[in-house]
C-alpha positions as CSV (number, residue, x, y, z in Angstrom):
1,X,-0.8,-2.7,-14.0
2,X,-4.4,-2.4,-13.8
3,X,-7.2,-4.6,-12.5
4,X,-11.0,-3.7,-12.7
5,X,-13.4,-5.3,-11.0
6,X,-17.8,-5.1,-10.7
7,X,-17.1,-2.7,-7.6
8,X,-12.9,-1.1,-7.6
9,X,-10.3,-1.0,-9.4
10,X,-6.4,-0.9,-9.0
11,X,-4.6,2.0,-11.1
12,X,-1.7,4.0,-11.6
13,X,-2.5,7.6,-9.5
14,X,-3.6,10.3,-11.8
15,X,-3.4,13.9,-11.3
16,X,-6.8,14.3,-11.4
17,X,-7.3,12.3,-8.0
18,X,-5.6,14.7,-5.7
19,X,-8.7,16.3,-4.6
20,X,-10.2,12.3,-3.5
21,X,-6.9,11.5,-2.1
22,X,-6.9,14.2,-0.1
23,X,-10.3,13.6,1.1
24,X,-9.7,9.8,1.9
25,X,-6.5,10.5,3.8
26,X,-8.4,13.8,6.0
27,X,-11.3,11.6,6.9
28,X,-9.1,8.6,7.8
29,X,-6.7,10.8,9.9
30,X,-6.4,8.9,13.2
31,X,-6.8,5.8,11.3
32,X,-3.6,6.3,9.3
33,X,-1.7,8.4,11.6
34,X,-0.2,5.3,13.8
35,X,1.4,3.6,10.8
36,X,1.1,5.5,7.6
37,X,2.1,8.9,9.2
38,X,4.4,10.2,6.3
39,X,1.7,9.2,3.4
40,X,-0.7,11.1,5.7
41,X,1.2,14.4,6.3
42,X,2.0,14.5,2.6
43,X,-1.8,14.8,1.4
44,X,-3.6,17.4,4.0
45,X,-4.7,19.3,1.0
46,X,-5.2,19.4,-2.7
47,X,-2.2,20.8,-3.3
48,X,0.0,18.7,-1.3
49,X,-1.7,15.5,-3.0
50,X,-1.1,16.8,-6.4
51,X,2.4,16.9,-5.7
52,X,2.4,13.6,-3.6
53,X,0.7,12.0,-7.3
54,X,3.4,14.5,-9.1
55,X,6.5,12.5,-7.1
56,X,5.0,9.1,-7.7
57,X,4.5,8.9,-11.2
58,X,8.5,9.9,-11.5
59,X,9.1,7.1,-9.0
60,X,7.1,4.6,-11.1
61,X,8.8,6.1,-14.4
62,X,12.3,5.4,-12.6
63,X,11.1,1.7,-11.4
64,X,12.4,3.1,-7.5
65,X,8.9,2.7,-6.1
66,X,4.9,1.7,-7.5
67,X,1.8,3.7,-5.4
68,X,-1.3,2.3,-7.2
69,X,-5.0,3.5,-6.0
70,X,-8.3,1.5,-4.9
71,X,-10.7,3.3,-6.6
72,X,-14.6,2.6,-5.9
73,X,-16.2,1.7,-9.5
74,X,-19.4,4.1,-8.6
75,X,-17.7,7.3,-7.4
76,X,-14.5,7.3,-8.9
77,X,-12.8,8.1,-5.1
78,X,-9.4,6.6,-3.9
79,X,-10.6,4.2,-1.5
80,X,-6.8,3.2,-0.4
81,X,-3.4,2.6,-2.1
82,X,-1.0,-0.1,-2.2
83,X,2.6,0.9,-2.6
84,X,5.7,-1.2,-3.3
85,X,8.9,0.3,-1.9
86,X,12.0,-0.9,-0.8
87,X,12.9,-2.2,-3.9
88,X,16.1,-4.0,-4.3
89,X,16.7,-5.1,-8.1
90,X,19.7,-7.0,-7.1
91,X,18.3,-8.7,-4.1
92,X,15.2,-9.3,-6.2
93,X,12.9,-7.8,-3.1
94,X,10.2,-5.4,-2.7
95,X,8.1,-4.1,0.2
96,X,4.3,-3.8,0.4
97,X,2.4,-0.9,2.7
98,X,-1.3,-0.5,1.7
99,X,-4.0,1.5,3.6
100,X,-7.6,1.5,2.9
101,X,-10.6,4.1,4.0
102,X,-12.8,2.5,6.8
103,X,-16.2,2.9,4.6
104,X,-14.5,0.6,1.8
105,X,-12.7,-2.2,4.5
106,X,-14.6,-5.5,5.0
107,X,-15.6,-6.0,1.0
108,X,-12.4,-8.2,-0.1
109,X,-10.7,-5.1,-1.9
110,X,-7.1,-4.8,-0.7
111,X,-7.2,-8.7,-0.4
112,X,-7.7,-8.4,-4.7
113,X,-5.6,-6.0,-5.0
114,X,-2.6,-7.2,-2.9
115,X,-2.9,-10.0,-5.3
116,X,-2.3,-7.8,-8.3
117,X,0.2,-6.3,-7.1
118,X,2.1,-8.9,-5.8
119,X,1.6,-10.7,-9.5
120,X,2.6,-7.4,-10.6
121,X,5.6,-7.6,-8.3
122,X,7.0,-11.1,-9.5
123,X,5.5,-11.1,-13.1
124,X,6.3,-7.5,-14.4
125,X,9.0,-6.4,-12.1
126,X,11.0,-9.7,-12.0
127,X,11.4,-9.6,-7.8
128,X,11.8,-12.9,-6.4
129,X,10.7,-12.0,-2.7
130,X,8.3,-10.1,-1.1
131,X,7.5,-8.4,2.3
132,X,4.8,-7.0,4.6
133,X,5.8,-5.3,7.9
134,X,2.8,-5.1,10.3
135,X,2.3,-4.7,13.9
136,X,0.6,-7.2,15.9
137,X,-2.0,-5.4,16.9
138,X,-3.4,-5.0,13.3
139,X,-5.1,-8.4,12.6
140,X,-7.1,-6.8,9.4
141,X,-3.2,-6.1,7.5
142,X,-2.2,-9.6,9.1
143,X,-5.6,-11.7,7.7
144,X,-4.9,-9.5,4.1
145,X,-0.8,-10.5,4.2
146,X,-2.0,-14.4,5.1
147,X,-4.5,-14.9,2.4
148,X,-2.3,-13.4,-0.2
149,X,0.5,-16.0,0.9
150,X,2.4,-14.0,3.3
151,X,4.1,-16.1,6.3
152,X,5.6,-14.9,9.2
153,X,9.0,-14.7,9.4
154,X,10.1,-13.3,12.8
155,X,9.6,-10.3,15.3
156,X,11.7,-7.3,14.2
157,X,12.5,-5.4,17.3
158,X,12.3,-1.6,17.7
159,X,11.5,-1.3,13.8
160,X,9.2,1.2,13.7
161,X,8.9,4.7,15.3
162,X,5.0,5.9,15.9
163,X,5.2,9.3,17.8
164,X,7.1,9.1,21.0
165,X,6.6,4.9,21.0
166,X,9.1,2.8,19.5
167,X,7.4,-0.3,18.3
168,X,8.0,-4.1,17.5
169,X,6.9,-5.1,14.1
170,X,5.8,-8.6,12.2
171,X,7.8,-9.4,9.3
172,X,5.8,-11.4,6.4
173,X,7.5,-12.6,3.8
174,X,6.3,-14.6,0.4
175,X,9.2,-16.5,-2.4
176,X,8.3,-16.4,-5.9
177,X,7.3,-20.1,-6.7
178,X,7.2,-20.9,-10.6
């Protein structure tokens, strides 16, 4: 999958963005840490995103999982990523988490690019349902999951663990319509 745009583009990690990866996750620390704290830990350095990019292109050549990067047009940096996990081929079902640096939020990006993805998702990929688990408290994620078609299914309890604080979570949901 790949979409361009004027200003970013969507695409398949390359090893060559380890060292922007890197860089985008560092400088977006605290904002990452409460709900993207294993992406995070796994790309302090260089090194440690070159073998974060190294494990997800196997996961895309097995079909178990899809990490794609925002990258800004001008630079060339990973300005976020959107990854679909939790893929159940029988079920038909896939999982979105995205992130996106705080310099690139506000300009429409992850809104585009959850649309990709989630074409991606039903056209490429064949999944008939897709989800978004987000906590309340993040309307940004919530406004993204809403325009992209995304509706609230229910409150699932104790779902996530964030440090010492066990949290509630938002499901959103969205059915493959023909």
């Amino acid at each position: 999958m790949k979409l361009k745009t004027e200003s970013f583009s969507l695409e398949v990690l390359k090893p060559q963005d380890a060292q922007s990866l890197s860089r985008l996750m560092i400088s977006n620390g605290k904002r990452f840490q409460q709900y993207l704290p294993t992406t995070l830990s796994e790309n302090l350095s260089e090194a440690d995103s070159k073998n974060y990019i190294q494990r997800k292109t196997k996961q895309i050549k097995n079909k178990t999982e899809f990490t794609f990067a925002i990258k800004d047009i001008d630079s060339d940096d990973v300005a976020g990523l959107i990854i679909l996990k939790n893929i159940d081929y029988q079920l038909k079902q896939g999982e979105f988490s995205y992130c996106l640096g705080q310099k690139y939020s506000g300009r429409g990006w992850m809104t585009r690019s959850i649309k990709a993805a989630k074409n991606f998702a039903f056209n490429e990929l064949k999944l008939k349902s897709l989800q978004i688990i987000i906590h309340k408290s993040n309307l940004a994620s919530i406004q993204i999951a809403e325009r992209n078609g995304f509706t609230w299914i229910k409150t699932l309890d104790n779902e996530y663990v964030s440090g010492k604080s066990v949290l509630d979570m938002e499901l959103y949901e969205l059915q493959y319509e023909k």
